[in-house]
KEKE-3310 file (N, C-alpha, C; in steps of 0.2 Angstrom, whole numbers, plus 5000, padded with zeros to 4 digits):
npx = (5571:5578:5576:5584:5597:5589:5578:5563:5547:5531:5515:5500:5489:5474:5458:5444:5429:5418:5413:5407:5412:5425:5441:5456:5474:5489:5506:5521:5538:5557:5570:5580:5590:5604:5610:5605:5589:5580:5566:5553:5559:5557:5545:5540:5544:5538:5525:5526:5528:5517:5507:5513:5514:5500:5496:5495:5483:5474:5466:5456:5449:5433:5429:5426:5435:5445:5463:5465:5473:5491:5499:5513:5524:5539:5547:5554:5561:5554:5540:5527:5532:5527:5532:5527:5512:5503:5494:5492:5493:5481:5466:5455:5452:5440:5425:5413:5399:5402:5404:5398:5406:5410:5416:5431:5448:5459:5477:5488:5504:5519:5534:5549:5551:5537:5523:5512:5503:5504:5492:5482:5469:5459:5450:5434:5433:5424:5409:5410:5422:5420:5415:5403:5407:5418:5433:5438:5450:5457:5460:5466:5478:5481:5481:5491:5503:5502:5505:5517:5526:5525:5532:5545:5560:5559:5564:5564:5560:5567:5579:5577:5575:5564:5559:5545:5540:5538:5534:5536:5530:5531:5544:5552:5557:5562:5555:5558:5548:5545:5539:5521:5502:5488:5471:5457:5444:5431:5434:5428:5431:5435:5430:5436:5443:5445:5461:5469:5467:5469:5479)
npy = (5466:5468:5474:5468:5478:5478:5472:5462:5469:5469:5481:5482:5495:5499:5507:5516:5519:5531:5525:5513:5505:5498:5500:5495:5494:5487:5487:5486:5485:5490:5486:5500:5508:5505:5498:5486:5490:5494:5485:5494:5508:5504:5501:5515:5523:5517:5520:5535:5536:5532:5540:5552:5551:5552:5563:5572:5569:5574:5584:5581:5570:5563:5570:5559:5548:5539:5532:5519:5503:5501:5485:5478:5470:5456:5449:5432:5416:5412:5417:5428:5438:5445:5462:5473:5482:5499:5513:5526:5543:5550:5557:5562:5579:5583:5593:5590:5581:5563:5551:5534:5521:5513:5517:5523:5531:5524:5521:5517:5508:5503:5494:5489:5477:5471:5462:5470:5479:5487:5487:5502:5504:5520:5526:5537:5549:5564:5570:5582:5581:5572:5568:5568:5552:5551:5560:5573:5588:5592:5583:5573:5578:5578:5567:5560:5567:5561:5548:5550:5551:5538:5530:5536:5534:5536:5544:5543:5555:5547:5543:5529:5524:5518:5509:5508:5494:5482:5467:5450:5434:5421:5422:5428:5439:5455:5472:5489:5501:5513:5520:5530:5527:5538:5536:5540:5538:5533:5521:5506:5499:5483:5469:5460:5443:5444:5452:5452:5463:5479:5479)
npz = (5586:5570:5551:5539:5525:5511:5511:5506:5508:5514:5513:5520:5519:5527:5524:5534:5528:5530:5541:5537:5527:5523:5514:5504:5503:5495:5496:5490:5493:5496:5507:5508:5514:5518:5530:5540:5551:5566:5569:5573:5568:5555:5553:5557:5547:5534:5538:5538:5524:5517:5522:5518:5503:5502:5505:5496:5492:5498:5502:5489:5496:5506:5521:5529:5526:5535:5539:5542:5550:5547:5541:5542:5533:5531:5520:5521:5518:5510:5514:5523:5537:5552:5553:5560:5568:5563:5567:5555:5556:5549:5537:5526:5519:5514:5515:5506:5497:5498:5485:5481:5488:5481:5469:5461:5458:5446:5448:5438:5439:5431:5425:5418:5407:5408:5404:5408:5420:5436:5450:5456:5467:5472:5484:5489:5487:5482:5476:5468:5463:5451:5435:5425:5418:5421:5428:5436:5428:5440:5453:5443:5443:5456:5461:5454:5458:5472:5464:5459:5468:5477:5468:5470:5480:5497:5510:5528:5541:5551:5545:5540:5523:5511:5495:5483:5476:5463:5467:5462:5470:5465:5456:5467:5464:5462:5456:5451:5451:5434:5430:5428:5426:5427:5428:5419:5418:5429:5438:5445:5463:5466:5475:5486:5496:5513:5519:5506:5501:5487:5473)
capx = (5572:5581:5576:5589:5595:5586:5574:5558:5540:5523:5513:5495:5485:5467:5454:5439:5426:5410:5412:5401:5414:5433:5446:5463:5477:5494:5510:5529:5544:5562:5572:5587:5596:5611:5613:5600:5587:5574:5557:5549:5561:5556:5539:5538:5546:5533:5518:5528:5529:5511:5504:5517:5511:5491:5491:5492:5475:5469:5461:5451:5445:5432:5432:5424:5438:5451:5468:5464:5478:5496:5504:5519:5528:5545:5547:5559:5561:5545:5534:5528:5534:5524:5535:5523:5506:5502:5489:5496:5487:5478:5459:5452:5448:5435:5418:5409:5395:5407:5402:5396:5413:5414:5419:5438:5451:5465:5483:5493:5513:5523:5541:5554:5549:5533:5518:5507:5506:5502:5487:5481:5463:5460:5441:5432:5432:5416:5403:5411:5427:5419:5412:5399:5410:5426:5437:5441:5458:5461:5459:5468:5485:5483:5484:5497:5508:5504:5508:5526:5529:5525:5538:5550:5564:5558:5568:5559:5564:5570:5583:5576:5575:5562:5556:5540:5542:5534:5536:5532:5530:5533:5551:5555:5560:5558:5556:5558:5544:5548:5533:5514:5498:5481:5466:5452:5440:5430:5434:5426:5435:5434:5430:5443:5443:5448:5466:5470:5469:5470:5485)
capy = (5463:5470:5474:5469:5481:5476:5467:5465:5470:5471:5485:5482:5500:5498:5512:5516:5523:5535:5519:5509:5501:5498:5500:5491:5494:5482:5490:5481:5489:5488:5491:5503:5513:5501:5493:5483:5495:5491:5483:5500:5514:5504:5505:5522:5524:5516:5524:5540:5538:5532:5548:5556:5553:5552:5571:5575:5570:5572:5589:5577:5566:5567:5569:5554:5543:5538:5529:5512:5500:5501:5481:5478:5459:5456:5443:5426:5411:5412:5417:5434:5436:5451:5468:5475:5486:5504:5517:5531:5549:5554:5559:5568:5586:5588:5591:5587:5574:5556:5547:5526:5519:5506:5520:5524:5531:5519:5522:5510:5507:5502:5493:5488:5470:5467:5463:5471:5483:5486:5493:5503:5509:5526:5527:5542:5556:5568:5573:5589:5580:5567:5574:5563:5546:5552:5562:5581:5587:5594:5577:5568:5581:5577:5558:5559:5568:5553:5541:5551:5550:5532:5525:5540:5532:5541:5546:5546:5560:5544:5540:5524:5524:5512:5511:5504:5490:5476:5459:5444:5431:5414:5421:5429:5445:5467:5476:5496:5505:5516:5526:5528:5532:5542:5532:5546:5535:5531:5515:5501:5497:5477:5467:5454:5443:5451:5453:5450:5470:5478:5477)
capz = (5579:5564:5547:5537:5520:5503:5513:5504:5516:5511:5518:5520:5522:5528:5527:5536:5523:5532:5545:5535:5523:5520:5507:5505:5495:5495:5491:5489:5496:5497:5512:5505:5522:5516:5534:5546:5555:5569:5568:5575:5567:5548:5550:5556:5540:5529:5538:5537:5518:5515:5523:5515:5498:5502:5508:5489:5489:5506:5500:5489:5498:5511:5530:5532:5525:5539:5539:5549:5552:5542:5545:5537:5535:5528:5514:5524:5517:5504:5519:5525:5543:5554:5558:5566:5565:5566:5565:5555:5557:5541:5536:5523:5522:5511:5516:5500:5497:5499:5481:5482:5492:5477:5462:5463:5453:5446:5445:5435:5439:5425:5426:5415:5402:5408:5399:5411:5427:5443:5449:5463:5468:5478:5487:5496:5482:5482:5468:5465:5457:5448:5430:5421:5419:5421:5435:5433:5428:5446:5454:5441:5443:5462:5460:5449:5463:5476:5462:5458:5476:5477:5465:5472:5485:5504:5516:5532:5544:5557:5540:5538:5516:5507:5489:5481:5470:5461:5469:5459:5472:5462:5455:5473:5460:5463:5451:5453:5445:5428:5427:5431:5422:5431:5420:5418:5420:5434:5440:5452:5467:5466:5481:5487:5501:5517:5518:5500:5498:5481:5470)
cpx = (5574:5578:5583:5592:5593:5582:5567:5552:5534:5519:5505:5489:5478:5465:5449:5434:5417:5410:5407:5406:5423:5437:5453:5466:5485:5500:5516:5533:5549:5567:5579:5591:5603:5615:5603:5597:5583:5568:5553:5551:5558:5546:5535:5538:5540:5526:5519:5526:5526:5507:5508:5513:5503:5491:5493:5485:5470:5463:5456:5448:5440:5434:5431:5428:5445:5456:5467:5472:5484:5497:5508:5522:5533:5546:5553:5557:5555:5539:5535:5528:5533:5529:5532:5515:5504:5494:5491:5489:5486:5471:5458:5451:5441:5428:5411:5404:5400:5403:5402:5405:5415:5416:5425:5442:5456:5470:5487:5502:5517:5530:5544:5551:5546:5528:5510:5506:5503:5494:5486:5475:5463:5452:5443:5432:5426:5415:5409:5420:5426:5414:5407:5405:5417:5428:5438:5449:5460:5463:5465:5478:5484:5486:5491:5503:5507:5508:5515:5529:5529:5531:5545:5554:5563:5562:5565:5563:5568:5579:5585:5574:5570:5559:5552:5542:5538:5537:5534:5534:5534:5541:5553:5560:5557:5561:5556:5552:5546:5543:5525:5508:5492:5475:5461:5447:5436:5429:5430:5429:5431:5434:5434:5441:5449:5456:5471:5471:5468:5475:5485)
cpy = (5468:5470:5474:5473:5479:5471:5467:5467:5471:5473:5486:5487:5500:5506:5512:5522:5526:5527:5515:5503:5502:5495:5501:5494:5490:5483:5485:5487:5485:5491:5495:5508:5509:5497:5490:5490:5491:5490:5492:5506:5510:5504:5511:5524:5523:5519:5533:5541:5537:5539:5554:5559:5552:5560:5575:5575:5571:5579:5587:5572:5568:5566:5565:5548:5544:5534:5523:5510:5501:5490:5478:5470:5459:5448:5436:5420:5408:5414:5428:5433:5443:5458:5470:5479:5490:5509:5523:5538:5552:5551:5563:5575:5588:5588:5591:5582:5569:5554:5539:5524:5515:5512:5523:5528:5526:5523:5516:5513:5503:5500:5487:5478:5465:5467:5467:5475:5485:5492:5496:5506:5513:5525:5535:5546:5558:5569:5577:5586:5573:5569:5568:5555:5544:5558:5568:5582:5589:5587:5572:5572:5578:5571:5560:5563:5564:5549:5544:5548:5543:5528:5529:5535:5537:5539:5548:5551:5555:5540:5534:5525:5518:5515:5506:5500:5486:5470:5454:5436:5424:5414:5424:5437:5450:5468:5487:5498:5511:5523:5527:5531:5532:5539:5535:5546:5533:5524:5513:5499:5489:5476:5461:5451:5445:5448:5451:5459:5470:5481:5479)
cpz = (5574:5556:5540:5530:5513:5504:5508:5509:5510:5515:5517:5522:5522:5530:5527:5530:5527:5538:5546:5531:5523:5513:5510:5500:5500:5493:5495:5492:5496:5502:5509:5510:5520:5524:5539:5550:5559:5566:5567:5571:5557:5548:5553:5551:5535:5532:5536:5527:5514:5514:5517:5508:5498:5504:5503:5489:5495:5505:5494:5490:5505:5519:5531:5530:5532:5539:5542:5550:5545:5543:5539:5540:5531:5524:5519:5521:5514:5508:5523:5534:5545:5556:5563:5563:5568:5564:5564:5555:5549:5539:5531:5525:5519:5514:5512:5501:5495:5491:5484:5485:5484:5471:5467:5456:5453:5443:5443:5433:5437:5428:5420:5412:5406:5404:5402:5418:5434:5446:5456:5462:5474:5477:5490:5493:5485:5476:5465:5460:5451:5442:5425:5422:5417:5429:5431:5433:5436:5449:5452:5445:5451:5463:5458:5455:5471:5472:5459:5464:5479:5475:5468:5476:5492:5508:5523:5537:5550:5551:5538:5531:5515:5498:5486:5476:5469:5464:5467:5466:5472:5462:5460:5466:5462:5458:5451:5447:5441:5429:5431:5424:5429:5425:5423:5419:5425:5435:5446:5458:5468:5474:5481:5495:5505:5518:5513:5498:5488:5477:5463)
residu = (UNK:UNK:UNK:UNK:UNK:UNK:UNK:UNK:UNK:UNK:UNK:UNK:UNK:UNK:UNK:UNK:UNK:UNK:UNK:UNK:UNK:UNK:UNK:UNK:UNK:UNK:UNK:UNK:UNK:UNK:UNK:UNK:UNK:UNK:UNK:UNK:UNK:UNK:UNK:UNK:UNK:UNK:UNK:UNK:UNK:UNK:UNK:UNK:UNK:UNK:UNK:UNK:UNK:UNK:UNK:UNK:UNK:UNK:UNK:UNK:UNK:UNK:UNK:UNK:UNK:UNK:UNK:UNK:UNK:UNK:UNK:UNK:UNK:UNK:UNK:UNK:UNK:UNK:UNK:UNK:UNK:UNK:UNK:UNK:UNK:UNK:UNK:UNK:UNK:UNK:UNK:UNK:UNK:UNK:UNK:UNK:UNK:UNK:UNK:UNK:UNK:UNK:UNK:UNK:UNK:UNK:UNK:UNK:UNK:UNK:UNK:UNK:UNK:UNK:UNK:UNK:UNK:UNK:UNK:UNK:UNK:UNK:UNK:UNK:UNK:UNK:UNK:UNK:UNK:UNK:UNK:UNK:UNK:UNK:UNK:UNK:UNK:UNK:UNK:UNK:UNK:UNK:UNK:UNK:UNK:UNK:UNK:UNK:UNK:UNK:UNK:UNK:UNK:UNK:UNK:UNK:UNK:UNK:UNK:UNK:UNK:UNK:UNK:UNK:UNK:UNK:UNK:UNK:UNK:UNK:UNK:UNK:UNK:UNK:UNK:UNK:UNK:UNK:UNK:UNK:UNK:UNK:UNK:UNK:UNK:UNK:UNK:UNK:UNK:UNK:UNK:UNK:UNK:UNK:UNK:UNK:UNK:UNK:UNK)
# end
């Protein structure tokens, strides 16, 4: 089977936390190579280009956080329809004390005349970058170089292209993201039922 170009996908990354607990997160994509790729060469692409932008922060997080499953679905006929599901390589380096699974940083992803924006929580940090009820500046500069790399357009080394977008479901519309903020703050990582991820 074939990816066809401008398709939209939704890429469900699941991770394994101290193998007590897991953390989701739910990112939009658009397929941009400009002709049809394979099922396999597009989502080597997108694990490629998760890890990619996660080994900014892989120096903070700890060893005990591991990548679980990637599974990617391609938007058809108002329905998400399976690509496939992979297990990409990436683990933390740090060996830090892990802090509570549920506190997170949030980065929020901004795009073009909305009233409101996209969010994404990061798990698995350690003590040492977490400063009374906020995130140290190191920490924050790191995020912030995932979430450039995020809304960036990647080129995997197989020259399958995608790019992260917002997708509103109802109007079947993508949105390309403008910008981003890193919130300073130490956030919650919300709990959701399972395969609902967080967004």
């Amino acid at each position: 089977m074939t990816v066809p170009d401008n398709a939209i996908m939704r890429a469900v990354v699941t991770y394994e936390v101290a193998q007590v607990t897991k953390a989701q997160n739910v990112y939009h994509l658009k397929h941009t190579t400009g002709s049809s790729q394979d099922d396999e060469d597009v989502l080597d692409a997108v694990a490629e280009w998760i890890v990619s932008a996660m080994e900014n922060i892989a120096v903070r997080l700890s060893e005990d956080v591991v990548m679980g499953t990637l599974e990617l679905y391609e938007r058809v006929s108002s329905l998400w329809e399976p690509i496939g599901v992979t297990v990409p390589d990436y683990t933390g380096d740090h060996v830090g004390e892990l802090l509570p699974a549920g506190l997170a940083i949030m980065v929020e992803f901004s795009k073009l005349r909305t009233g409101y924006r996209d969010r994404k929580y990061l798990t698995g940090f350690v003590e040492d970058d977490c400063q009374g009820n906020g995130w140290g500046a190191g920490v924050r500069t790191d995020v912030a170089l995932y979430a450039a790399d995020i809304i960036e357009e990647f080129t995997a080394t197989n020259s399958v292209k995608v790019l992260a977008v917002h997708y509103n479901t109802t109007t079947e519309v993508a949105k390309e993201y403008t910008g981003y903020q890193v919130v300073a703050d130490v956030s919650y990582q919300r709990r959701r039922k399972p395969g609902v991820g967080l967004t």
